[in-house]
ZAMARGU-4260 file (C-alpha; in steps of 0.2 Angstrom, whole numbers, plus 5000, padded with zeros to 4 digits):
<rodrens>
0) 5017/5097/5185 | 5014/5092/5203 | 5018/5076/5210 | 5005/5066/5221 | 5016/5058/5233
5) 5012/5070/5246 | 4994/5076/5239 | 4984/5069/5252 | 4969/5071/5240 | 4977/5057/5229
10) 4971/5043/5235 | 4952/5051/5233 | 4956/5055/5216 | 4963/5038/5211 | 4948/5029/5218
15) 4937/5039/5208 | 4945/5037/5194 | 4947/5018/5198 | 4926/5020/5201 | 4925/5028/5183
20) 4934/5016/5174 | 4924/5002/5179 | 4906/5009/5174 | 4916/5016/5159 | 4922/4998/5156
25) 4905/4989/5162 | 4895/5000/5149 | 4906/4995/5134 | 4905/4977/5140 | 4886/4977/5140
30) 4887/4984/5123 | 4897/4970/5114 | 4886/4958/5125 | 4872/4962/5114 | 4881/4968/5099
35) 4869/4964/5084 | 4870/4971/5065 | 4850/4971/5061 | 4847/4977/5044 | 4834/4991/5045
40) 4832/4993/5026 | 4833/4975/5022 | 4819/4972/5037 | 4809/4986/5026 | 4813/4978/5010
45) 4806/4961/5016 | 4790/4968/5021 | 4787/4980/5004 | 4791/4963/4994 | 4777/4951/5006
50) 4764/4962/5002 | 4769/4961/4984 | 4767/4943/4984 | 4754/4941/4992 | 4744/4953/4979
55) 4754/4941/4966 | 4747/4925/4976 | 4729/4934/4973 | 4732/4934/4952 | 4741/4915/4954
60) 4724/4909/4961 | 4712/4916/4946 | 4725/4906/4934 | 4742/4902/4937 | 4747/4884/4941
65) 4757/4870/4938 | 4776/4872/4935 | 4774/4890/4933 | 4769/4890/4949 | 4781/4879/4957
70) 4796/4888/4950 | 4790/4904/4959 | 4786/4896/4976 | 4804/4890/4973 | 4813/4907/4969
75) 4802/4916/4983 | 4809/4901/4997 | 4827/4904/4992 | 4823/4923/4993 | 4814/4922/5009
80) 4828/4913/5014 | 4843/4926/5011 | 4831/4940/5018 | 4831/4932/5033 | 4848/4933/5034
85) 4852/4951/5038 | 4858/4948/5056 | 4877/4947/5062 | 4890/4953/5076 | 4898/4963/5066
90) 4893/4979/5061 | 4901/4985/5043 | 4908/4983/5029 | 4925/4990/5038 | 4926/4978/5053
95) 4918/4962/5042 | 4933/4966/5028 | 4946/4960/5041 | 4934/4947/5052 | 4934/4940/5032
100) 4954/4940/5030 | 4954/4930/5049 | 4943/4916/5043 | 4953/4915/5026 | 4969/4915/5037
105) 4964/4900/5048 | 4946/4891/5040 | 4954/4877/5029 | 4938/4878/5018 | 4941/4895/5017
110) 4956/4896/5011 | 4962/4901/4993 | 4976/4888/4988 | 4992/4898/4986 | 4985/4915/4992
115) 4983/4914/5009 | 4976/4930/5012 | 4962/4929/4999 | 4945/4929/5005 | 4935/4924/4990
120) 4929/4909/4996 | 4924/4919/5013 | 4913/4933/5004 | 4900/4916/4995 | 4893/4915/5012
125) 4877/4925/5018 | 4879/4940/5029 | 4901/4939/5024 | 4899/4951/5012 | 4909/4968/5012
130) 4913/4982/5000 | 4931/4986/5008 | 4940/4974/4995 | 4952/4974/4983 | 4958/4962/4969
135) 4975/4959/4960 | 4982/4944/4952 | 4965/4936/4950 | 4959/4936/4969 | 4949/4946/4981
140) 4958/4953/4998 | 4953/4966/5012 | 4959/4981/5008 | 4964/4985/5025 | 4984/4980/5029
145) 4987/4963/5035 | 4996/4965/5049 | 4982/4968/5062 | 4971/4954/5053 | 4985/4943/5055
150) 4989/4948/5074 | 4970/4944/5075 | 4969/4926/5067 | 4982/4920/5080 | 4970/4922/5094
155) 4955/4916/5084 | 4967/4900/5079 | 4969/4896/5097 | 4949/4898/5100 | 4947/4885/5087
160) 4960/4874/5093 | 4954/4875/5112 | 4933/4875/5109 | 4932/4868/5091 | 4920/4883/5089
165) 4923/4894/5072 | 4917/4911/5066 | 4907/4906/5053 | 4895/4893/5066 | 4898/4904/5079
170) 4899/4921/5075 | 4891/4928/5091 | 4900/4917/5104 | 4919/4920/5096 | 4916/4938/5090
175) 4911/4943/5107 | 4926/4935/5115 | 4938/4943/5103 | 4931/4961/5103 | 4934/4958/5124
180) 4952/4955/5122 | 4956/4965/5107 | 4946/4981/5111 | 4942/4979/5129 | 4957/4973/5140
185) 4967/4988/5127 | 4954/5000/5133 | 4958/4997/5152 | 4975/5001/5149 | 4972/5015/5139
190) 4962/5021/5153 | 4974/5016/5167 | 4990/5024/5157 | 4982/5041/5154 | 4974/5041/5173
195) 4994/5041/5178 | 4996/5055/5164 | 4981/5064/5172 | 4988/5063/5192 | 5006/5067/5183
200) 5000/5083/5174 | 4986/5090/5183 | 4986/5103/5195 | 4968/5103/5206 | 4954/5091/5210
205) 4944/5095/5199 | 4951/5098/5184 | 4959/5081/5185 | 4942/5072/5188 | 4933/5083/5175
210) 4948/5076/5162 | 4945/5057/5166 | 4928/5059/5163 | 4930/5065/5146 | 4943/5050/5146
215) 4930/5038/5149 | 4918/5044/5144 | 4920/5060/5132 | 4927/5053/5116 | 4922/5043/5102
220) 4935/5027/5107 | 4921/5019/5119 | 4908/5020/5103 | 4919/5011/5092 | 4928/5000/5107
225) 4910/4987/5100 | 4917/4984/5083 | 4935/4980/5077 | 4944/4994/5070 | 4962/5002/5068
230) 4959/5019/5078 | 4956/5011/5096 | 4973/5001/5093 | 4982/5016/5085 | 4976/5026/5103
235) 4980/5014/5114 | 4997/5014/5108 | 4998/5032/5106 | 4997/5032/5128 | 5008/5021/5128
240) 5020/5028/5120 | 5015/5045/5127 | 5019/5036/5145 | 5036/5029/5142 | 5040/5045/5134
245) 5038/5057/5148 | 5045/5045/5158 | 5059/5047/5148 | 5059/5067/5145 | 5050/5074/5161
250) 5057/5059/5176 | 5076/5057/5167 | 5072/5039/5166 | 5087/5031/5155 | 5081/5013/5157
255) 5081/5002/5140 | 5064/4996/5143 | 5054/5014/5141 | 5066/5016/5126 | 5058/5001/5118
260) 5040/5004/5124 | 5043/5020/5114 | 5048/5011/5097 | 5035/4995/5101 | 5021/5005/5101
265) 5025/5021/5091 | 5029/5008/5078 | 5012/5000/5081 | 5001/5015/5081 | 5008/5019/5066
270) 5005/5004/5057 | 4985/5007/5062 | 4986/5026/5057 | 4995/5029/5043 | 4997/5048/5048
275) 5005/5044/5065 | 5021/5039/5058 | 5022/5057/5060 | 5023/5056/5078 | 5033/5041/5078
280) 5046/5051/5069 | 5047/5066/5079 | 5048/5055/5096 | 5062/5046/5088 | 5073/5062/5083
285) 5068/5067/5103 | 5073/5051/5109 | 5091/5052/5099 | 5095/5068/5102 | 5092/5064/5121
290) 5100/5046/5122 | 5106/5041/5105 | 5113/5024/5114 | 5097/5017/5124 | 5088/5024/5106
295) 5100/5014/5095 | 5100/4999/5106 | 5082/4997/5112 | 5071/5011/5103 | 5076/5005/5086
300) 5076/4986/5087 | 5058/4989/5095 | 5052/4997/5080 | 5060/4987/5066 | 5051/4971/5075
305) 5033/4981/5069 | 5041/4988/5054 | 5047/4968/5050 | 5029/4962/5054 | 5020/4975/5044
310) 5029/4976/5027 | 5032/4956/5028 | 5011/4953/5030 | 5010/4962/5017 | 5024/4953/5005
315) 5016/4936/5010 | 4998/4945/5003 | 4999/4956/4992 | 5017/4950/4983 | 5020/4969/4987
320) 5027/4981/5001 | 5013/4992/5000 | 4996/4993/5008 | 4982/4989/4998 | 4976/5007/4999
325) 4992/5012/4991 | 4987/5005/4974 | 4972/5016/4971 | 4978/5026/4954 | 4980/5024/4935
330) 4984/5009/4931 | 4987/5003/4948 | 4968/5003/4955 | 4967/4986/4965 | 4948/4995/4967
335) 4939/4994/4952 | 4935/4977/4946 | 4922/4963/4943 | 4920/4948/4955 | 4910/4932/4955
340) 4899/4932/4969 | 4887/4914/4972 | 4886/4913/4953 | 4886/4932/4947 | 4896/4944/4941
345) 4897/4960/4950 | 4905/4976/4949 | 4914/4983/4965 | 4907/4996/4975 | 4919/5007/4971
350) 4918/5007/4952 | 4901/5020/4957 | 4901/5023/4976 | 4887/5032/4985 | 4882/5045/4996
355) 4896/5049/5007 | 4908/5040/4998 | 4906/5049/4981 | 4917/5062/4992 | 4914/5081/4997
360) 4919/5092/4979 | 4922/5107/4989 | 4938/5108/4999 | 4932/5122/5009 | 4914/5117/5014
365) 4923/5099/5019 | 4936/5106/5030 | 4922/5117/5038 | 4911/5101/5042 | 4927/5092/5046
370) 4929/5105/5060 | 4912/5114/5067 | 4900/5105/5053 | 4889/5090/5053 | 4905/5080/5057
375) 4914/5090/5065 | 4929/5090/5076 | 4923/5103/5090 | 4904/5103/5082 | 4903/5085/5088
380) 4914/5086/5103 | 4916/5104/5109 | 4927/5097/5123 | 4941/5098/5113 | 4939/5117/5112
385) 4945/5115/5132 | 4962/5105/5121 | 4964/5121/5113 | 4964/5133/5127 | 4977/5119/5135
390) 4988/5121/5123 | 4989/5140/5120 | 4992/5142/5141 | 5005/5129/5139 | 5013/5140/5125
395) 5012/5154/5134 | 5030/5164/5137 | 5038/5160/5155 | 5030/5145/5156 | 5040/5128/5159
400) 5051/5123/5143 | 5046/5103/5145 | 5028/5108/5144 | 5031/5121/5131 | 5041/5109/5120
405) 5026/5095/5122 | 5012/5108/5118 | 5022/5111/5102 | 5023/5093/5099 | 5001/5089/5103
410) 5000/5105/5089 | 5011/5101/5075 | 5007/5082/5076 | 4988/5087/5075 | 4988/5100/5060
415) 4997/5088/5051 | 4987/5073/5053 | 4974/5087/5049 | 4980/5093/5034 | 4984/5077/5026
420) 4966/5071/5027 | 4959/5089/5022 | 4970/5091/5007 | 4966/5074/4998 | 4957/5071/4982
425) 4937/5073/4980 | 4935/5053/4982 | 4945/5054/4999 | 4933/5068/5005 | 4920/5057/5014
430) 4923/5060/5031 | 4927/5040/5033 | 4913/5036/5025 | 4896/5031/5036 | 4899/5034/5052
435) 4896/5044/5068 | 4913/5056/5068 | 4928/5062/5058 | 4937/5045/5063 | 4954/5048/5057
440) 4956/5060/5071 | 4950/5049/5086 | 4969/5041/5087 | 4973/5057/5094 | 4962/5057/5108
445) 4975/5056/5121 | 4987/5068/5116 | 4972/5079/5116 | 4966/5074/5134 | 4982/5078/5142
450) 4982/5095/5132 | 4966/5100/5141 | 4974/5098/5159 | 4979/5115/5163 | 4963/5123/5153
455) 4952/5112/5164 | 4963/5117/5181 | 4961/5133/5176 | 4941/5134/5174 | 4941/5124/5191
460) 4940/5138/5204 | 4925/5148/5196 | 4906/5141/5196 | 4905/5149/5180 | 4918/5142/5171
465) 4914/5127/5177 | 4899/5126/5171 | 4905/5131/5151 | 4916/5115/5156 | 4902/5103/5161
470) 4892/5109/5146 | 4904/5105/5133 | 4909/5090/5143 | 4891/5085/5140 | 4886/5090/5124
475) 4905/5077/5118 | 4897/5066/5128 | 4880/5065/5119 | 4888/5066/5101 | 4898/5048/5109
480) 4884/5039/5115 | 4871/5046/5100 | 4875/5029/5090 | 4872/5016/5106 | 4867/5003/5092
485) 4882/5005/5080 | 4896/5016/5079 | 4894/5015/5058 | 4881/5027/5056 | 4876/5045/5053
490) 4880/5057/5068 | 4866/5066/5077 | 4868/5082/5068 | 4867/5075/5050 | 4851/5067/5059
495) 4845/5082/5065 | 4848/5090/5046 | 4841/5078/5037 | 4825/5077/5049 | 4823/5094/5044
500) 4827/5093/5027
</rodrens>
């Protein structure tokens, strides 16, 4: 650890990193600018069915007329009309589950009397559609926690309230604006925090500028920072609690206000990753065994303000204290059932997923694409193998305790957010379903980045090494922008397989 106070390459190095931020932040920008779901295989569907009707039109004209006739121009308008309408700002089934739970939450048409979180009124309407639902007690809801949607519906209330504009008129207009505040102004933060961690950490020039540029642009954060979703929350929060607590461990700082930055947003990143209240926990037990007052009196209160917000959104929809996700088994399953949708009955997608989502049966061949397969962790991203090197140098005997003790913390935390995805039943095998990378993972893209720091200062003072760097720098990079149009979809390696069979 070096401090910067009297580096006179510092201020270099913070422009540069003030430089990356912006094009990082300018590119990700443009991208929700144009942000557009187009339906490639309903576009292809449309086109297979005109060419059927017009050979159909060719019979009609050697015979069929009269109401015959009108009845199928009338059927063929209505589904003219509905193919038409594949285009939306929002890109899956996942983001659309909770874009749905906001409109229910503060559309008065919308709303399901006596179950304010129920969006069945919101799924009737074209393009609203989405698989990630559940029902109980008679009503469909999104089967993602409540919390977040809810967090989510008080900023959409106040666009209503100031511009009379809704999402279901306006969908590009409001959608945009909300994706800049929730994911991009978060992002800038994120970026800022771990630019302080990197300066903080790092040892050279280059091996600091070589890890911002994997913070900007190097992981999979920016590719999903177009659609709503819990893993760029749970990542920002992550750094955030990550800055307060070195503050705390490595500075001495014994200020209450660090101690409840910790609990805020530990709390908060594990409410969006479920697998993070492993972190939270440990950081806690640090924190008490450090300063059990300021943790008791600032750290605590912080955390039970989330804890209070996430178990009562929950009460007020689901009538229980447990997620949606949570009620999956026996004869507990809120994810096989039936629903009315614009007159039909329909089975949930879950009752028979597909593809991905039928789940890897093999354990083994899923944690082997998890890691260096067609979704994996350093197959995708072989940046992190620099994570790896950090870690293990920061493990290393003599070396400084502090660093030691948070090398050990990046490790444990990671093999057991790992492990609990990795050892879950077949129908949980799916990689998170269609899209570009092991997703559950990408919260822990910070702890990861700092990790690499002494691996990339290391590689700094040799071309050769170097180069290995700015290869696997690269090759991350790639994997992140491959999906430029939507983050939910294949990445380039399953691509590549399936190009050649």
């Amino acid at each position: 650890m070096n401090s910067t106070n009297n580096d006179p390459g510092a201020r270099l190095r913070r422009s540069v990193y003030m430089i990356m931020i912006c094009v990082g932040t300018a590119a990700v920008l443009g991208r929700i600018a144009a942000v557009d779901s187009i339906d490639k295989t309903a576009i292809q569907k449309y086109r297979i069915n005109k060419r059927l009707d017009e050979k159909k039109a060719a019979l009609q004209q050697r015979g069929v007329a009269g109401t015959r006739l009108d009845e199928a121009l009338a059927k063929e308008e209505t589904r003219l009309r509905k193919a038409f309408r594949i285009r939306r700002p929002f890109l899956s089934a996942n983001d659309r589950s909770r874009w749905c739970t906001v409109r229910a939450l503060v559309e008065e048409e919308m709303r399901v009397p006596g179950a304010p979180y129920a969006i069945d009124r919101v799924i009737q309407e074209p393009t609203w559609d989405t698989i990630d639902m559940v029902k109980h007690d008679g009503h469909l809801y999104s089967s993602k926690p409540p919390l977040f949607p809810t967090l989510m519906a008080a900023e959409y209330w106040l666009i209503r309230r100031a511009t009379g504009m809704t999402l279901g008129a306006h969908p590009y207009i409001v959608g945009r604006i909300m994706l800049v505040t929730i994911n991009v102004v978060p992002l800038i933060v994120y970026f800022v925090l771990l630019s302080w961690l990197v300066e903080r950490f790092g040892t050279t020039d280059w091996g600091r500028m070589f890890v911002m540029s994997a913070v900007v642009f190097g992981t999979f954060l920016t590719t999903f920072a177009v659609t709503i979703n819990n893993h760029l929350p749970a990542a920002v929060c992550a750094v955030a609690a990550l800055y307060a607590v070195v503050r705390i461990w490595f500075d001495g700082e014994q200020r209450m206000r660090y101690f409840a930055l910790v609990g805020l947003f530990g709390a908060l990143m594990a409410a969006n990753e479920l697998p993070a209240a492993a972190l939270f926990a440990v950081l806690g037990i640090a924190l008490l065994l450090k300063a059990p007052r300021q943790t008791l009196l600032a750290y605590l209160p912080a955390s039970l303000v989330v804890a209070a917000g996430f178990f009562g959104t929950n009460w007020i929809a689901h009538n229980d204290l447990r997620p949606p996700y949570m009620h999956r088994s026996g004869g507990d399953n809120w994810y096989i059932y039936t629903y009315q949708c614009n007159g039909r009955e329909l089975p949930s997608y879950w009752n028979d997923p597909q593809g991905v989502d039928r789940g890897e049966p093999s354990p083994a061949v899923y944690a082997a694409h998890a890691l260096v397969g067609h979704h994996g962790i350093f197959s995708l991203t072989p940046v992190w193998l620099m994570s790896l090197a950090g870690v293990a140098m920061w493990l290393w005997p003599g070396g400084n305790r502090r660093l030691r003790e948070l090398a050990i913390l990046i490790i444990a935390v990671s093999a057991a957010c790992l492990a609990f995805y990795l050892t879950r039943g077949t129908e949980f095998r799916n990689y998170g379903g269609m899209t570009c990378g092991l997703r559950w993972m990408f919260w822990l893209a910070p702890l990861w980045l700092l990790a690499m720091l002494p691996a990339a200062d290391a590689m700094a003072p040799r071309r050769w090494t170097r180069g290995v760097a700015l290869v696997l720098l690269a090759t991350s990079v790639f994997s992140v922008a491959y999906p430029t149009w939507n983050p939910w979809t294949n990445p380039w390696i399953v691509d590549f397989l399936s190009y050649f069979g």
